[in-house]
C-alpha positions in Angstrom: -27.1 14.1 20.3 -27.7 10.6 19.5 -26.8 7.9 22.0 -24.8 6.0 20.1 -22.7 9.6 19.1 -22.7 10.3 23.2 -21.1 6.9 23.9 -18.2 7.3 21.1 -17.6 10.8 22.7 -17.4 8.8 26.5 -14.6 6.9 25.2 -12.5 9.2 23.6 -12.5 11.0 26.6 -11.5 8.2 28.7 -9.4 6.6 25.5 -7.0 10.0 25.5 -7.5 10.5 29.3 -6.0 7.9 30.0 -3.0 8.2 27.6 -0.6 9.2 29.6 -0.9 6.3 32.1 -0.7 3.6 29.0 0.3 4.5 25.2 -1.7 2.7 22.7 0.6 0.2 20.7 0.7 0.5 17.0 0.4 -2.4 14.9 1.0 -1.5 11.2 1.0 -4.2 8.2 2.3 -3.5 5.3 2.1 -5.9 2.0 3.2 -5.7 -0.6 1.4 -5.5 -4.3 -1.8 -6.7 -2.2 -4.5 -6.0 -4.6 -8.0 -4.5 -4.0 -9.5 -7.7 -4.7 -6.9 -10.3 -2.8 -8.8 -10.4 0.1 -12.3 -12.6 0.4 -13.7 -9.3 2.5 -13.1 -7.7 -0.8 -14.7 -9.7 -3.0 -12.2 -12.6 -4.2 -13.6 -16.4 -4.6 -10.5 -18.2 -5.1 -8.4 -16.6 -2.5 -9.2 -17.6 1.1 -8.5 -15.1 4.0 -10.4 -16.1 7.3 -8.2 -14.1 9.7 -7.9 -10.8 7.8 -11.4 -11.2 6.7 -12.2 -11.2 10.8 -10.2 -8.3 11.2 -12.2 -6.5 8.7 -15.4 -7.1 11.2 -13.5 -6.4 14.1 -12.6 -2.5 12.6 -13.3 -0.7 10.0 -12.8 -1.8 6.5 -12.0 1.0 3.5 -13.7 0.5 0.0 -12.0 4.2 -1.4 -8.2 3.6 0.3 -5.6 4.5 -2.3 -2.0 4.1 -2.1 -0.3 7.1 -2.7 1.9 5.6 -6.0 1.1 2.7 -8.1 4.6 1.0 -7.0 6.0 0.3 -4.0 9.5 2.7 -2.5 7.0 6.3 -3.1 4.5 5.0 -1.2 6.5 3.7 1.8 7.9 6.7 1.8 4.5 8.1 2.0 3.6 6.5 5.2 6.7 7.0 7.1 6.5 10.8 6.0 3.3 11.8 6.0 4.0 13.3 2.5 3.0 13.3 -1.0 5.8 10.9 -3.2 6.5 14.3 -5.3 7.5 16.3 -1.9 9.8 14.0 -0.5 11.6 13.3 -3.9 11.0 10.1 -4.6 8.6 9.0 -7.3 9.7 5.6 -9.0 10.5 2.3 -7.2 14.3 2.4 -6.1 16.5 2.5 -8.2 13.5 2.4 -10.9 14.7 1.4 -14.9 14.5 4.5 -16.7 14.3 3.6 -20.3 17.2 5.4 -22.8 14.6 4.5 -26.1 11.7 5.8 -25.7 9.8 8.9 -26.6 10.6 11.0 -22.8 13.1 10.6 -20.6 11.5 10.2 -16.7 12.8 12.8 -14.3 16.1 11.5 -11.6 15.0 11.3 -8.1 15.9 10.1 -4.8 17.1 6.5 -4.5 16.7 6.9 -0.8 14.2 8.3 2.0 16.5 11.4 3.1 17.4 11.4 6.5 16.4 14.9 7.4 12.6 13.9 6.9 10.7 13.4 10.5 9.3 10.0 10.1 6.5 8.2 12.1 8.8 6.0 14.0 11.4 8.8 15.1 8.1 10.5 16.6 7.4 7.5 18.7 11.0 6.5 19.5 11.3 9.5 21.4 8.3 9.6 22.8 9.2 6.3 24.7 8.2 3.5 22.2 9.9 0.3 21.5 10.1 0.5 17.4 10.7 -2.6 15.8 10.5 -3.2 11.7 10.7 -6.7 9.9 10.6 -7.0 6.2 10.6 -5.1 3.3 12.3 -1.7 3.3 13.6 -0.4 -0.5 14.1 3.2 1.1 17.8 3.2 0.5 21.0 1.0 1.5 23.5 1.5 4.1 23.4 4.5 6.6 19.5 4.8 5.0 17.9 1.8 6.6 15.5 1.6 9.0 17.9 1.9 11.9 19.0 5.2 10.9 15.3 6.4 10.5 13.7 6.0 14.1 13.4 1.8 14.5 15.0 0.1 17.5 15.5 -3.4 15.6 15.4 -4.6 11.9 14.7 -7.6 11.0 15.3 -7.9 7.0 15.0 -4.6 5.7 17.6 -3.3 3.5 17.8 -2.0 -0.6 16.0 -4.9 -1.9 12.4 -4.9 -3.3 12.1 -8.6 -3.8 13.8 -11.5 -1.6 16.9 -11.7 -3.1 16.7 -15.7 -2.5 13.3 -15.9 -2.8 10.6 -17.5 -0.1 12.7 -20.3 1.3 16.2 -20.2 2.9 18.9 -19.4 1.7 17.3 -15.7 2.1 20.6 -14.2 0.9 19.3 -11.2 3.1 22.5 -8.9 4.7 19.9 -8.3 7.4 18.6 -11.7 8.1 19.9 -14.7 9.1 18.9 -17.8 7.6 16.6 -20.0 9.6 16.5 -23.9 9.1 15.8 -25.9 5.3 12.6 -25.2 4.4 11.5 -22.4 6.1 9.0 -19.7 4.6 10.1 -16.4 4.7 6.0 -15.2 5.9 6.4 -16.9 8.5 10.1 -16.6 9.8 9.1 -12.4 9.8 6.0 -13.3 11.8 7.9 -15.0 14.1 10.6 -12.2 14.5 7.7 -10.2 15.3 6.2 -12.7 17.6 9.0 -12.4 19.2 9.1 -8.8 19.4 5.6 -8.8 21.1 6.8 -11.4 24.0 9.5 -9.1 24.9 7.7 -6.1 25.0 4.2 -6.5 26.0 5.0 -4.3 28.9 6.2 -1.2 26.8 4.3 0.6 23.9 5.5 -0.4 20.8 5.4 0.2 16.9 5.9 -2.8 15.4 6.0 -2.4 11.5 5.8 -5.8 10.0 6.0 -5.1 6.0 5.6 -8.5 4.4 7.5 -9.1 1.0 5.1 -11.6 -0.2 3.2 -11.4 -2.3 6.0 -9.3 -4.6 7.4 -12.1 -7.2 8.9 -14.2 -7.6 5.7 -15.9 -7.1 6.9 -18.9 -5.1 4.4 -21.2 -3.3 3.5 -21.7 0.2 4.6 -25.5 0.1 1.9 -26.2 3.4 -0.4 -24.4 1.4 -0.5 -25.1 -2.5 -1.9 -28.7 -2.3 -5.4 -26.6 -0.9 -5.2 -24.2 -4.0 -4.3 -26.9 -6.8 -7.3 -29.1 -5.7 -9.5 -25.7 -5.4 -8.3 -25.0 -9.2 -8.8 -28.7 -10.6 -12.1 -28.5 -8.9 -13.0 -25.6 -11.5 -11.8 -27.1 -14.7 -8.4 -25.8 -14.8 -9.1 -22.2 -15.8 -6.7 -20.6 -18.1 -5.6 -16.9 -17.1 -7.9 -14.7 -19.5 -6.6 -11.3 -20.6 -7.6 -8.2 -22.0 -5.5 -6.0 -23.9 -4.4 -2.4 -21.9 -2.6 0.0 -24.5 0.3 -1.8 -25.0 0.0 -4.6 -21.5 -2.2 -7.4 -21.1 -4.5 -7.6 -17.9 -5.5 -10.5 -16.1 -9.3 -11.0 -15.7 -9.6 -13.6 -13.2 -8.3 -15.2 -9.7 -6.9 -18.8 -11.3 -3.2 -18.9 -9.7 -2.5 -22.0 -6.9 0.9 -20.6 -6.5 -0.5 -17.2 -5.7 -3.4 -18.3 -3.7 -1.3 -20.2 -1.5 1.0 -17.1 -1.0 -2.1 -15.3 0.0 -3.6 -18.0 2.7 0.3 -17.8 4.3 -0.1 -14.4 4.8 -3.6 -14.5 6.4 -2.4 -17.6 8.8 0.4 -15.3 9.6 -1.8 -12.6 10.4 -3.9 -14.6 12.3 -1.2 -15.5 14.6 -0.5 -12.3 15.5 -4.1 -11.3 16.4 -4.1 -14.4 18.4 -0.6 -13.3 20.4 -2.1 -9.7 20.8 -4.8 -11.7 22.7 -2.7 -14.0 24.7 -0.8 -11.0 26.1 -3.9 -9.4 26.7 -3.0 -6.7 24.6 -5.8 -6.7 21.7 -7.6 -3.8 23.4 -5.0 -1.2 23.4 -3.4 -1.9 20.3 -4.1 -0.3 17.1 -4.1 -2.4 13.7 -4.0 -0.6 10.2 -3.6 -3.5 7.2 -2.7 -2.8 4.1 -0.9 -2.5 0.5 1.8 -0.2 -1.0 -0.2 -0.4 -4.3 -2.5 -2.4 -6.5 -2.1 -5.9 -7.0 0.5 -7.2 -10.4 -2.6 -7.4 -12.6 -1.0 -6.3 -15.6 2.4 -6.4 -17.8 3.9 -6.2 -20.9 3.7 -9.4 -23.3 7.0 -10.3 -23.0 7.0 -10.4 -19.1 4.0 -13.5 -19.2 1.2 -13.4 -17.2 0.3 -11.5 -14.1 -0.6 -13.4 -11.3 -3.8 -11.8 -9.6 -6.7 -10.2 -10.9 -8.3 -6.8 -9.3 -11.4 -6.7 -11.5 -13.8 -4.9 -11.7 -11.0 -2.3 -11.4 -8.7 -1.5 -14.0 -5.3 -2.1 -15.2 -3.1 -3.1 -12.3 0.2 -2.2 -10.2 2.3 0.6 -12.5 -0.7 2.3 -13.5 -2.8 5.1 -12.1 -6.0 3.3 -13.3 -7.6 2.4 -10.1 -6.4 -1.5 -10.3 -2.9 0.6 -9.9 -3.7 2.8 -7.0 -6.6 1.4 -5.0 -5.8 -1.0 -2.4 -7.3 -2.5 0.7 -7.3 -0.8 4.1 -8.7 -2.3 7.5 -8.3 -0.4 10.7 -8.8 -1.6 14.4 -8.8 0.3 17.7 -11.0 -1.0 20.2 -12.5 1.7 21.3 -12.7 4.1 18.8 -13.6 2.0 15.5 -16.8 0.2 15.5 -16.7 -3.5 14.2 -18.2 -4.3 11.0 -18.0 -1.0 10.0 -17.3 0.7 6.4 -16.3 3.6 4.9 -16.4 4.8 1.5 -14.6 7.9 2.1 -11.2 8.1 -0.1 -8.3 8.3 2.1 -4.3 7.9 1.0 -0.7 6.7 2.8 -0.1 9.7 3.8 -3.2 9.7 6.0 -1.7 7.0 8.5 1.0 9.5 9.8 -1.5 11.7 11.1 -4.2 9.3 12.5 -0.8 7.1 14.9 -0.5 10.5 16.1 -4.0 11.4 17.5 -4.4 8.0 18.5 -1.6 8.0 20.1 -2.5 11.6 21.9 0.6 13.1 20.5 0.6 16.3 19.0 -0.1 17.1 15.3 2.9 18.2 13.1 1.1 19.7 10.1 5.1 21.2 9.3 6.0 17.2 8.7 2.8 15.2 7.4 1.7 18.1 5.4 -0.3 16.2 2.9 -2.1 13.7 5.4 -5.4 14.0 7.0 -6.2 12.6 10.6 -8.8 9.7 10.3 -10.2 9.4 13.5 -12.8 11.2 12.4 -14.0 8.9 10.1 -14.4 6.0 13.1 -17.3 7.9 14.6 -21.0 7.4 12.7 -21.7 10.0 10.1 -17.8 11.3 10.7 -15.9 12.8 7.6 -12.8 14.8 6.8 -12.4 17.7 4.5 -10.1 17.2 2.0 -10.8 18.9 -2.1 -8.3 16.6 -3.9 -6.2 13.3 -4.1 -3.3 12.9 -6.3 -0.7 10.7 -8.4 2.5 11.2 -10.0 4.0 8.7 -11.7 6.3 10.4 -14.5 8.5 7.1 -15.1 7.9 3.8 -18.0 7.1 0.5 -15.9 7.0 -3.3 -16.5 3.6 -2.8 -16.1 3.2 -1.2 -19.7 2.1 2.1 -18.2 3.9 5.7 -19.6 4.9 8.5 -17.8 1.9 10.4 -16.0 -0.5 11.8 -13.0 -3.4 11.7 -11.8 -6.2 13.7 -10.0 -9.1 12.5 -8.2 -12.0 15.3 -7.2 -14.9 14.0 -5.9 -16.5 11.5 -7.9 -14.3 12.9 -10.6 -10.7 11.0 -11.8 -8.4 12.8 -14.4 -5.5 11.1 -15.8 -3.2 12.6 -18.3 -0.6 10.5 -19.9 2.3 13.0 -21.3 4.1 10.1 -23.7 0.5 9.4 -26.0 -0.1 13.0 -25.4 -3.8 12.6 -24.3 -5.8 13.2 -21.5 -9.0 10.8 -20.1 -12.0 12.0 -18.0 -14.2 9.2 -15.9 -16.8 9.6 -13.4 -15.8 6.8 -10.9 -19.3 6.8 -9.1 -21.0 6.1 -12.6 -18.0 4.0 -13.4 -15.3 2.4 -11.0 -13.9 0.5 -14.0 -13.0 3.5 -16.1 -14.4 2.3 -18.9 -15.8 5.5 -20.7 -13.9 8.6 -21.2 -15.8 11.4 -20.7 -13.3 14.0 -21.5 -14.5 15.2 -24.8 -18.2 15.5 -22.9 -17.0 17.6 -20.2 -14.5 19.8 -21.5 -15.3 22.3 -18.2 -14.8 19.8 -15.8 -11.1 18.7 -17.7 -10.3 22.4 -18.0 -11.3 22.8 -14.5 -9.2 19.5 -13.0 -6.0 20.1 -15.0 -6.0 23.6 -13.0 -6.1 21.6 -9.7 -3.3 19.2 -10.6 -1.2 21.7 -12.0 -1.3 23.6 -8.5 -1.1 20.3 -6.4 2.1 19.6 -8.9 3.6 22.6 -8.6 2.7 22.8 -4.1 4.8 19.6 -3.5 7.6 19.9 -6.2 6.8 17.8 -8.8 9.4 16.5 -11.5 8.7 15.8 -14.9 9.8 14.0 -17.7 11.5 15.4 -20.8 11.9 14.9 -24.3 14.1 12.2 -25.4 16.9 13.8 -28.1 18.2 9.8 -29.3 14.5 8.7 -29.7 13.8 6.2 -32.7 10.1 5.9 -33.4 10.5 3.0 -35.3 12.6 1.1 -32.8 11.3 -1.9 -30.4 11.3 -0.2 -27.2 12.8 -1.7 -24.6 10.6 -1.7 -20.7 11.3 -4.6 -18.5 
């Protein structure tokens, strides 16, 4: 056995030996429409994150981390379930904007996260944590918030997607209170949270902190933007360049002040929490996962303007199940158990988080609750891997975004995505090409054959709903997606 193997081994033992005694805290960030390439870690030369970027070589930092729906209500009720989107019933973003005019008609599903699921923070409430949440919820309204699913305290989360007032007060939040003129909403949930951590540094906790920036309205960080228009004059005043997707436009490149500044608030704000984990002397038994709900706004119909980030090379955006849609950054920290500066190229999904605060947390498993998620502990230790033959993506509603009722599959290097409006089906090998560029169904008729078996069974395991034919559908009328 190799040292290095021998000493991960010593501290597991002691790490879940010790459990008993001392409960890890969990630390989960959520943000939302992050994309893959919002982060300098990841690759972005316009955007400046020197606090996540730390965290990202204090853990371990995901290059194949996928959100489990390209918009945001399925896959937060992904992580709190430990389910696929499809199982728990809710595959749009609540209440979602099913078209009337156009060729199908997407499937009705739940406009809340039902009560009866088991979430993550129920688990931990009764196992003695303090559970706090701050920010975005869109799992339901009233008697469906996240009070009535396992968290203590809520600090802002209610039916919204976006801030109903935007950035700066008046919030017009039911579940916050407005602070004083000219305070940013980032930082007023950091501070709740801050807060949170003061008061409980003696208990475990799971604090979810799930930011609403950087979700539009795109409204800049006033202490920031002065740092991000001088950054952008410096390179000649880039326009946004676009490529055409089917019927969307897709931003190339990283050329918004307004957005940039939203992004350097959010990394302050994260910084100050990693600095108050260390004041309390609490960084070392704490666990951090950072990350998105799905791909970054890249790409949207004409009429909507121009999307503010880029997540090039991938492609398309939020909305779509093109990897721009569904791949998003994840960073993981446990002293301990991850090792910094690590990677891993392993693809992993929401679902996956349920399962890994669990064994972290030396709980038990419940396979019967997060069916569809995979422990990652395994994946801290050198060499470490997880078996798992599939990952999948329903989306079988129209978005802003351009994209049409469909799903995906990914199997191995292999990505299927069929798109049931245009009736067509596209094949790409994602090692060969991340940017699904070349669609290699007609080459590989076998390997389409073969995948369209797999996502027909994974459909029909976890209760998939589909779209139907539209009766009152004029081809030669405008449709109408906003």
């Amino acid at each position: 056995m190799k040292p290095k193997i021998v000493l991960i081994v010593i501290v597991l033992v002691f790490w879940f030996g010790c459990k008993s005694e001392h409960p890890p805290n969990i630390l989960f960030i959520l943000v939302d429409d992050l994309g893959w390439r919002d982060l300098k870690c990841y690759g972005s030369s316009f955007y400046e994150t020197p606090n996540i970027d730390r965290l990202a070589l204090q853990g371990m930092m995901f290059t194949h981390a996928y959100a489990a729906n390209p918009v945001c209500s399925p896959t937060r009720a992904s992580i709190l379930t430990g389910k696929y989107p499809t199982r728990v019933g809710i595959t749009d973003w609540i209440p979602g904007l099913d078209p009337k005019d156009r060729k199908l008609l997407g499937p009705d599903d739940l406009h809340a996260l039902p009560l009866e699921e088991i979430t993550i923070a129920e688990v931990l409430q009764r196992e003695g944590y303090r559970t706090f949440f701050a920010g975005k919820w869109h799992l339901g309204g009233e008697g469906f918030y996240p009070e009535n699913q396992g968290f203590d305290m809520n600090i802002g989360g209610h039916e919204a997607g976006s801030p109903p007032g935007g950035y700066y007060v008046p919030y017009k939040n039911p579940k916050l209170t407005d602070g004083p003129e000219g305070e940013y909403l980032t930082d007023r949930l950091t501070a709740e949270s801050i807060r949170f951590l003061e008061g409980n540094s003696e208990n475990p906790f799971f604090l979810f902190l799930s930011f609403y920036t950087v979700h539009t309205p795109i409204q800049a960080n006033r202490q920031s933007i002065a740092r991000f228009e001088d950054k952008y004059h410096g390179m000649g005043e880039p326009a946004p360049l676009q490529i055409t997707e089917h019927d969307g436009l897709t931003v190339i490149n990283q050329v918004n002040p307004d957005y940039a500044s939203m992004i350097y608030a959010l990394d302050r704000n994260v910084g100050y929490l990693m600095n108050k984990l260390d004041e309390l002397e609490l960084t070392d038994h704490t666990l951090i996962i950072f990350t998105s709900d799905n791909g970054g706004l890249s790409t949207l119909t004409a009429d909507r303007g121009v999307a503010p980030t880029s997540v090039k090379p991938l492609r398309a955006g939020k909305g779509w199940c093109y990897e721009g849609g569904i791949r998003v950054p994840l960073i993981i920290r446990m002293p301990g158990l991850t090792t910094p500066g690590t990677f891993s190229d392993i693809p992993v999904i929401s679902c996956d988080y349920y399962p890994t605060v669990l064994e972290i947390a030396g709980l038990s498993m419940m396979p019967e609750q997060h069916v569809d998620g995979i422990s990652l502990v395994p994946l801290f230790k050198e060499g470490g891997s997880i078996e798992r033959e599939v990952l999948f993506w329903h989306f079988p509603h129209y978005h802003g975004s351009s994209w049409t009722p469909g799903s995906a599959l990914r199997h191995n290097e292999w990505k299927l995505i069929e798109f049931y409006d245009w009736e067509k089906t596209e094949l790409y090998n994602l090692q060969d090409d991340p940017g699904e560029e070349r669609d290699l169904s007609p080459n590989f008729p076998g390997i389409v054959l073969e995948m369209k078996q797999k996502l027909r069974q994974i459909q029909e395991d976890t209760h998939a709903s589909f779209p139907v034919s539209n009766s009152g559908y004029d081809p030669d009328a405008t449709p109408n997606v906003k």
